[in-house]
Structures are given as C-alpha cells and as structure tokens.
N, C-alpha and C positions, 0 to 999 in steps of 0.2 A: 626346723628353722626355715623362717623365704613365706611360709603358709599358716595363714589362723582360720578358725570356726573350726566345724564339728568335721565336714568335711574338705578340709585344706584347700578352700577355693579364694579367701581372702589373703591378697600379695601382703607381707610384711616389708616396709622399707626399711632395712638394715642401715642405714643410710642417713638416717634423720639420728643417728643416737653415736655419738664419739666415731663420726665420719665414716661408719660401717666397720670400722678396726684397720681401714687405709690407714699409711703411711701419712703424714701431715702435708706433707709435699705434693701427695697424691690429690684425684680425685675420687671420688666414692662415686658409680654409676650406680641406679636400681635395675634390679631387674625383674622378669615375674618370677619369682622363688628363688630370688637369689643376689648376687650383686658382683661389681665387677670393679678390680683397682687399678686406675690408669697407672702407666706405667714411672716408673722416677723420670726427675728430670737430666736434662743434658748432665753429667760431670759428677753423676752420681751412679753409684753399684748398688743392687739388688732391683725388688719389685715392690710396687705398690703394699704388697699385703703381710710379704716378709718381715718389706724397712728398707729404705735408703740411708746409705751411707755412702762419705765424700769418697769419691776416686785419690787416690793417694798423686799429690803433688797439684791437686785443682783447691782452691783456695775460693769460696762463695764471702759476696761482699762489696761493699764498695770500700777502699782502702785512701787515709788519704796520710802521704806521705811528709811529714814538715822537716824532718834532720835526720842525718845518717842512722841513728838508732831505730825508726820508722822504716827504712828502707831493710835493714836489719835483718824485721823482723816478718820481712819477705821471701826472704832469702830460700826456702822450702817451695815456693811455687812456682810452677809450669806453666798452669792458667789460671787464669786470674778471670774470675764468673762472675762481673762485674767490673765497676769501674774504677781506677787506680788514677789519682792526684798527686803529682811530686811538686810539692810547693814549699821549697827547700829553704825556707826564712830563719829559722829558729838553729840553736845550739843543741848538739854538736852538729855543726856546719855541714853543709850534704855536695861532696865536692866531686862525688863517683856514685855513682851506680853498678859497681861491678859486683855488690852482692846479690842483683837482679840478674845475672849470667844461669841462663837455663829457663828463663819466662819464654813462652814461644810465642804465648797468644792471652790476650785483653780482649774479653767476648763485649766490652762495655766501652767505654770511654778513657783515651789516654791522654792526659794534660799534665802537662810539665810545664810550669811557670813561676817566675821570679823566682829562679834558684838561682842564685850572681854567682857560686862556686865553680858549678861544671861547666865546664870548656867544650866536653864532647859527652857522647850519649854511648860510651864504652861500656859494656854492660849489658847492654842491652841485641848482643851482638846473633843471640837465638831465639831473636823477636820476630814471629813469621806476620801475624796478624792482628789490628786491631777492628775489632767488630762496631765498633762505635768510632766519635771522632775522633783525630789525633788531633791534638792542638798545643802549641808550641809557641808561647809567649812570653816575653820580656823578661829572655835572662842573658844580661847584661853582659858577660862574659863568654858565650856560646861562639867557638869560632868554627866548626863546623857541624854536621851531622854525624860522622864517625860514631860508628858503633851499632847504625842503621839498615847495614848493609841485606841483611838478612830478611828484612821486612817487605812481602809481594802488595799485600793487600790491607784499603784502612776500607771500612764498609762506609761511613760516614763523612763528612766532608775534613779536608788537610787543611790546618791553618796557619802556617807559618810567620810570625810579624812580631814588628817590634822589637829586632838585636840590634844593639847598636855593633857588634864585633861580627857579626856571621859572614862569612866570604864565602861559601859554596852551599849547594846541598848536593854533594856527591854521595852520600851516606844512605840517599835516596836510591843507588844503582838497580835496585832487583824491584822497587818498585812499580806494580804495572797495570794497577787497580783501587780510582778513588769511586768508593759509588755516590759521593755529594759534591760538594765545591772544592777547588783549590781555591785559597787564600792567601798568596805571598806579598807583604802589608810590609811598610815601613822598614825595611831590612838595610843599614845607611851601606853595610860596606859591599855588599851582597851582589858580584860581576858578572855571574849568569848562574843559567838555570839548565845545564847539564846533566844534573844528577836526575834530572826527570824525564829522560830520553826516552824509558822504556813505558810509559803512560800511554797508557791505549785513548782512557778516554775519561772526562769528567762531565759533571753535571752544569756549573758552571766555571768560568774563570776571572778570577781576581787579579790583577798582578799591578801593585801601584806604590809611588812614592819610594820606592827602592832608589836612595841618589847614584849609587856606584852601579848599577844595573845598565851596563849596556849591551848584551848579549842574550834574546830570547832563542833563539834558535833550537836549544835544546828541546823545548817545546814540541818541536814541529818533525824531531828527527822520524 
C-alpha cells in the first residue's frame, strides 16, 4: 500500500477514497507512501485513525432550550461544544435553571432571552466560561444575576438589556474578561454597575437608557 507500478515509485493517495479510513471529524493528509490522520477535535477522545469518540459530560451541538423539559434534557453536560439558547416561552414553564448545575463552560454562544419565569440565573452557579457571546435579553422578571458568580471569562461581547426588574449585576463578581463589547441597554430599574469592578478591559462600551442608573463607578474600580 502508499506505492503503484512494477517498481513502487507511483504515490497512491489513500486519501481520495472514504477519507483514507480517517475518523469523519478528522482530516486525511497524503503522503509519499502513505498518509496521515489529523488529530480529533477539542472534546473528543481517541485519534484520527482509531475513531473519536465524545469525552464523557461534553455535549457537541447547538442546543436550544424553549421549557423546563429542554433544560432537562441538559442536565449530563459540563461543556457545552457549541451554542446553548434558553428561550423559555413554552410549557412547562422554565422557572429555574438548576438542572444546569455542573456546566462549567459554553465554547459557543450563551443567550438567555424572554424567559419571564426566572428571577435569577441559579444554576448556573459552575459556569467558568462562555467562548462566544453572552447575551441577556428581555426577561421580564430577572431581578438579578445570581447564580453568575462563578463565571471569569465571556470571549465575545456581554449584552445585557432590556429588564424591566434587574436591580444589580453583582452575579457578575469574578468576572474579569470581555474580549468584545459590553452592552448594558435599557435596564429601568438597574442602580449601578458594581458587579463589574473586576473587568480589566473591553473592546467597546455601551451603557445607555438605564433610568434608575445612577452609579457608574463600578466601572472604573
């Protein structure tokens, strides 16, 4: 194998025929008389040529969450290898996120919007990082961030807007790394911005229409 003709001087690309017998995940390199399996991806165990297979509690997908029984059926994952939508409209009613307790990390995108049930974001409390943006819109009911505590880094931009209840983001305290924008947008009851003391630095900043907002400082600590 790897060599044709009479004397093995013409390369066979193993490569052009069922990916060289790589893994699907993989890539199939040619080589001269032979070939090569890149290796799996992030969140996966073995090798290109073996086989990949998922790491036990990483979850690949994009996930979108509408009622508690969606959340449900989260409840096994640690990371989340893609991106996760809690868009809590539907029955049975999505009032808690505490079957999400033990997610560390959302290598993708985290959006949480128009779930009018939850109050706080309890649950979510061994949430270290989201690799994509977080974004946090119009649920009507959210009076703080609680449950955030845990969470250093969003790699993409924070978009917080549109509560009409939210009074702090202290749930933000261990956060200390946005790598895009902060966005804190239309928040009525919303007093200051505390919970974001520990923010080294962002790409840009937003901060507007907040009527109860009289206290940036935290900003600046």
């Amino acid at each position: 194998p790897g060599f044709a003709d009479e004397v093995c001087s013409a390369n066979i690309n193993e490569c052009a025929t069922n990916n060289g017998g790589c893994d699907g995940l993989t890539d199939c390199a040619d080589t001269d008389g032979g070939f090569e399996c890149s290796p799996c991806p992030a969140g996966y165990n073995g090798d290109g040529l073996a086989g990949c297979t998922p790491m036990e509690g990483y979850c690949h997908g994009d996930f979108v969450a509408t009622n508690a029984t969606n959340v449900l059926e989260l409840a096994d994952c640690t990371v989340i290898v893609g991106d996760l939508s809690i868009v809590g409209s539907q029955f049975p009613v999505l009032s808690s996120l505490q079957a999400l307790e033990g997610l560390t990390a959302v290598w993708g995108d985290l959006r949480i919007q128009t779930s009018y049930a939850l109050i706080h974001l309890a649950g979510l409390s061994d949430l270290e990082e989201v690799g994509g943006h977080l974004t946090l819109v119009e649920n009507e009911n959210l009076v703080d961030l609680a449950g955030l505590e845990g969470l250093q880094v969003v790699g993409g931009t924070l978009a917080i807007e549109s509560h009409m209840k939210l009074a702090n983001v202290d749930g933000l305290v261990s956060l200390n790394w946005v790598g895009g924008d902060l966005r804190v947008v239309a928040n009525e009851k919303l007093a200051h911005l505390d919970g974001l003391a520990g923010l080294a630095a962002v790409e840009t900043l937003n901060v507007g229409n907040n009527e109860g907002l009289e206290d940036i400082s935290g900003l600046f600590n």
